[in-house]
matplotlib code that plots the C-alpha trace (Angstrom):
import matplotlib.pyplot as plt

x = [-18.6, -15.3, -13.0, -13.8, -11.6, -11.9, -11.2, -10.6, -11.3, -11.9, -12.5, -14.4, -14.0, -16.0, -16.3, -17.0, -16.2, -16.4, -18.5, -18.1, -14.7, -16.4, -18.8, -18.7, -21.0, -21.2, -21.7, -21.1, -20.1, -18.3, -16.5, -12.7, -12.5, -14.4, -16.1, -19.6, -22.4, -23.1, -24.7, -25.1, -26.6, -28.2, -27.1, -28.8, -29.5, -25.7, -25.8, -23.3, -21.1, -23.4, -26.3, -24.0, -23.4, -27.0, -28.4, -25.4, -24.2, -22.3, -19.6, -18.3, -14.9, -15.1, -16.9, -14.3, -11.1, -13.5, -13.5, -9.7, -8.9, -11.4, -9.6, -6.0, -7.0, -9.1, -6.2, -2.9, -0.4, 2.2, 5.4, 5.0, 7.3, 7.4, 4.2, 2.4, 0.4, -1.3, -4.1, -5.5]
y = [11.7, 12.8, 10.8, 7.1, 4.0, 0.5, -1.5, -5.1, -7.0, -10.9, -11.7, -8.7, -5.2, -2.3, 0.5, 4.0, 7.7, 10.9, 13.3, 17.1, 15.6, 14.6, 12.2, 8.9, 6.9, 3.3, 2.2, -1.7, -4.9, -7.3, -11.0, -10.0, -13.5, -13.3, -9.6, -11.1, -8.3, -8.9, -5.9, -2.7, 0.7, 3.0, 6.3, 9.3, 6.1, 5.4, 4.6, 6.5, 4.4, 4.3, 3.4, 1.0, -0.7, -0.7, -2.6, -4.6, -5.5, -8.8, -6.1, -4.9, -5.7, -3.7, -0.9, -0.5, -0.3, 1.9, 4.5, 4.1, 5.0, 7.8, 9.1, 8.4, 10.5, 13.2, 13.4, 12.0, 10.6, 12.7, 12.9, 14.0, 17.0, 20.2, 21.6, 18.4, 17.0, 13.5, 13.4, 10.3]
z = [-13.8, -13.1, -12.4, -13.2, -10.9, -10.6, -7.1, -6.7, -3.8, -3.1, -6.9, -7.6, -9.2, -8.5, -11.1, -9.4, -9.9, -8.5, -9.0, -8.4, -7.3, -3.9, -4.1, -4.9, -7.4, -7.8, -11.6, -11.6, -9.7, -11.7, -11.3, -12.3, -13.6, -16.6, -16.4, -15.7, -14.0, -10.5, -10.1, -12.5, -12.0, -14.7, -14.9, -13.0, -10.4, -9.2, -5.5, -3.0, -1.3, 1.9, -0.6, -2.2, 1.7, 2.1, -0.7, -0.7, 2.3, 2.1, -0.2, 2.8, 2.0, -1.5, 0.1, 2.4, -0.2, -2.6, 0.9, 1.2, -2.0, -2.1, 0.8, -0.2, -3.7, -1.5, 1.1, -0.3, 2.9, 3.0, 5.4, 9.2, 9.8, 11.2, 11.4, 10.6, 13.4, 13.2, 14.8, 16.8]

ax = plt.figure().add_subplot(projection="3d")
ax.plot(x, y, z, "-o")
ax.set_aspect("equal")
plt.show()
C-alpha cells in the first residue's frame, strides 16, 4: 500500500491507503475511544470504498470523509484565477 491515512468520524477511525496512488483500500474500523476492532480486513481482501459502503452501510458518514480526503490529496483546492475555471 502506498500511502496509509486514518479518518475520524462520529467516534470512529477508519484506516485506509492508496494503492497504485488511486485506489482506495479499506484495512480496519475502529472505536477511537479505546482502539477496539469494529471491523478488520485481511490483506489481498481490503474492500474499495464502494465495497466498504456496501457491506457496511450504516458508515456512511466515514465513507463519505474517507472520499473527501481522497479527493482533496488526488486534487488539492487551489486558488481560482486566471485561467482557472470552476466548474458546476
Amino acid at each position: 500500500m502506498d500511502d496509509v491515512r486514518r479518518t475520524e468520524v462520529d467516534g470512529l477511525r477508519v484506516t485506509w491507503g492508496l494503492v497504485q496512488h488511486h485506489l482506495i483500500a479499506i484495512v480496519a474500523v475502529h472505536d477511537a475511544s479505546d482502539a477496539s476492532p469494529v471491523v478488520a480486513f485481511s490483506p489481498g481482501n481490503y474492500p474499495d470504498l464502494a465495497q466498504a459502503r456496501e457491506l457496511l452501510p450504516e458508515l456512511a458518514r466515514l465513507w463519505d470523509a474517507v472520499r473527501h480526503e481522497f479527493w482533496a490529496k488526488l486534487i488539492p483546492p487551489g486558488p481560482l484565477g486566471a485561467g482557472r475555471r470552476a466548474w458546476a
